[in-house]
N, C-alpha and C positions, 0 to 999 in steps of 0.2 A: 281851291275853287276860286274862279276870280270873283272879284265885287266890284272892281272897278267900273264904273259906268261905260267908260268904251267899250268894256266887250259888253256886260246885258244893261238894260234900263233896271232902276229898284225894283223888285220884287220878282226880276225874272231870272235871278242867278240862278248857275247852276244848283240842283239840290246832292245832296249824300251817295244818290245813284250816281253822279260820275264819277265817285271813287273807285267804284264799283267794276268788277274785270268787265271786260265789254266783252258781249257775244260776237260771232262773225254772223250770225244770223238777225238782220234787224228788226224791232218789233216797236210797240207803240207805249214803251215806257215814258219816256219825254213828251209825247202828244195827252200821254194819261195825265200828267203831274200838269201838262198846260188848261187842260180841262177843267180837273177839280180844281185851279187858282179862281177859274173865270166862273165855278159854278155858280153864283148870285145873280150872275147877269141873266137877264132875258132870254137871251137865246147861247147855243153851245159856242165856242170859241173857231172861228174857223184859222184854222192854222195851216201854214205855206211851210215844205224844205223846201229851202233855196243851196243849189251846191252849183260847182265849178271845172270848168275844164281848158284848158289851155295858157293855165295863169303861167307859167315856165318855159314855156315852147317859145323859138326864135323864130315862127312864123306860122301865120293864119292869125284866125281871131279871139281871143277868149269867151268864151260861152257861160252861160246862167241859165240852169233849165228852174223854175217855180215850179211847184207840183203841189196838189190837194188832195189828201184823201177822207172817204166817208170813215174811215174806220175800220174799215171790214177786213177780214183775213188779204192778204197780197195774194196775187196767182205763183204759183208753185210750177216750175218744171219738174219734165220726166226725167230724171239722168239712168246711169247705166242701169241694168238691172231694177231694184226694187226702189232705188235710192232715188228721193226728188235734189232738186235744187232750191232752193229758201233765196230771196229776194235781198241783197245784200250792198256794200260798197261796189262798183264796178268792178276797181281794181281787185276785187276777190275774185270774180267772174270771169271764165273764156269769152271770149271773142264772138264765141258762139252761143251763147248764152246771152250775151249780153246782147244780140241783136236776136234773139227769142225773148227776151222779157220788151225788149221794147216795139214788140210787135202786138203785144196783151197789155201793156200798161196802159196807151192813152185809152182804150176802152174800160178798163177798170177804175181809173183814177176820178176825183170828181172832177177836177179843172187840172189843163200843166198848161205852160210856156216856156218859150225859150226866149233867150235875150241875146246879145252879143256887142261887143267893142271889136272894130277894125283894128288890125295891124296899125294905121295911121293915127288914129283915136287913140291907142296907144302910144303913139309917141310923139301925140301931142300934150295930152295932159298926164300920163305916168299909168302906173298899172292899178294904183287904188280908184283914182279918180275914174277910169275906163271899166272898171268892176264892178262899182256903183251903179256907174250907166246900164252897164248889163244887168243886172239884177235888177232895178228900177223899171227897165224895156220888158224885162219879164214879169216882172209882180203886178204892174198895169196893164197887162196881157189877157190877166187871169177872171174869168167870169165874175165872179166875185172876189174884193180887195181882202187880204185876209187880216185878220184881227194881231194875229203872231205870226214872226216869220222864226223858222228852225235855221241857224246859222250853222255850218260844219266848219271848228276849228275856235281859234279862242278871238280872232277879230272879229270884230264888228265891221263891217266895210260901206254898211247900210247908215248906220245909227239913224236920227230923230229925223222924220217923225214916225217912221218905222218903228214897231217894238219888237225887240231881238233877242231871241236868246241863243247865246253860243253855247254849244258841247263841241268839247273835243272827241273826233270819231264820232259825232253824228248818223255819218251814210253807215257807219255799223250797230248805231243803236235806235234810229228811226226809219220807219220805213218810209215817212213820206220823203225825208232825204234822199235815203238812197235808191229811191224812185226817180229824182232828181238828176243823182249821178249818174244811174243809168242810160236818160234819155240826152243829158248834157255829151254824153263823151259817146255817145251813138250818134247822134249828131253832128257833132264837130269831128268826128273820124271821116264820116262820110263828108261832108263837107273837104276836107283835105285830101282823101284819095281821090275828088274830084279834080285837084288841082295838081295832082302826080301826074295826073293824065296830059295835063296841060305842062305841066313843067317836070320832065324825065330828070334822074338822077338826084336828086335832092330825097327820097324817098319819103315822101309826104305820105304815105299810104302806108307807112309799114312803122316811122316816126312821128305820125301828124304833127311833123315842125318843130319838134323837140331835136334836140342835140345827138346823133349818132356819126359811125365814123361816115357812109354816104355823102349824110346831109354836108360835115365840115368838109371832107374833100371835093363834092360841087361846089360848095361855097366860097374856095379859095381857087377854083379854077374859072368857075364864071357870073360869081357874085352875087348878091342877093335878086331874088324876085321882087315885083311890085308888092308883094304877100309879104316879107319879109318885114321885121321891126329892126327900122333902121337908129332908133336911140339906144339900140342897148349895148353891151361891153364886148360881144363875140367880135364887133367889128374890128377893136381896137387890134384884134392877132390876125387882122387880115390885112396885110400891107398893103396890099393892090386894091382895096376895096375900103381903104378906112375913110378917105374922101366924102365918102356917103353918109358916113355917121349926122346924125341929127342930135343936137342940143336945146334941150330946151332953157330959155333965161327966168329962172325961178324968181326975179324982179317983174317980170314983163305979163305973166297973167298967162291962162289957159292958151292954146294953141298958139304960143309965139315960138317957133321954131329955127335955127340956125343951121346953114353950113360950115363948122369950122374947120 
């Protein structure tokens, strides 16, 4: 369990249930344990997941969906036969599913946003610093600022004056996370196959900008798009395209940028 202050603030470490197997089904164990902390106060603790989509992909933007919930039971899909579908990490979910939850969630939910860093935003100040942003454009989004924010994963990315608490698998053990992930990565999917459209071969629709064989062989045949993150490493195995690479000079401060 960490204790480090980077990943929670004192008193918000993980407890004994992260040892704990995770369900694939998310529920409100981590929202319960933030509650009874904060029972003394005044009023109930409003608590935010905040999760992530597009942190790895060589192109588009990174996304941060915020999300609120009252508490109450999540909407359930019909699946085959008798069998529902339970409200989960994305990546457990079809395609089609996951653009059926995100069709009932912002109505169910008490507040969400989304947030996002550019491709360029990224390779001006790095991927932590651009994640930040994003989650900070989402949490000041949100009806009301929340008390706790639910981090999925063991950084902190947010820290002070933010209060954070990180689990690992989050979007499989909170639901208002992976309410989060669902609306973050429905989002930024369609946002990318928007840009298929515009930019063929690169298969933005089917990879939203992550790494497949498509994407690398338009890459080496007619080089990055505007959309593309031109500081990162993919560029260096591109001979004819490595001129573009963007440096940043970690003496020089936020968006000081190079062509070497």
């Amino acid at each position: 369990m960490p204790t480090d202050p980077t990943h929670a603030l004192p008193g918000l470490d993980p407890g004994p249930a992260a040892a704990k197997e995770i369900s694939r089904v998310a529920g409100y164990e981590i929202e319960d344990e933030l509650r009874a902390m904060s029972s003394g106060s005044r009023r109930p603790a409003t608590i935010a997941g905040v999760d992530e989509v597009g942190r790895g992909a060589w192109a588009g933007p990174v996304v941060v969906c915020a999300a609120v919930t009252d508490l109450t039971p999540p909407p359930v899909l019909r699946g085959r036969g008798k069998r529902t579908v339970s409200l989960t990490d994305s990546k457990l979910l079809t395609e089609a599913h996951r653009e059926s939850f995100a069709e009932v969630l912002p109505g169910w939910l008490a507040g969400h946003a989304i947030g996002a860093s550019s491709p360029e935003e990224i390779d001006e100040v790095g991927m932590t610093k651009a994640l930040r942003r994003a989650a900070i454009r989402a949490l000041e989004s949100l009806p009301v600022p929340p008390d706790v924010v639910i981090l999925d994963g063991k950084h902190d990315f947010l820290s002070r004056p933010w209060r954070v608490r990180c689990e690992v698998k989050a979007d499989q053990r909170s639901v208002t996370v992976a309410a989060a992930s669902v609306l973050a990565k429905v989002h930024r999917d369609r946002l990318m196959a928007e840009l298929d459209a515009e930019f063929p071969g690169y298969g933005f629709a089917d990879s939203a900008g992550y790494p497949s064989p498509a994407h690398q062989k338009t890459l080496e045949e007619s080089g990055p798009t505007p959309h593309h993150r031109l500081s990162w490493s993919y560029l260096d195995d591109l001979p004819r395209w490595r001129h573009l690479k963007k440096h940043r000079d970690p003496l020089a401060g936020e968006g000081q940028l190079s062509l070497l």
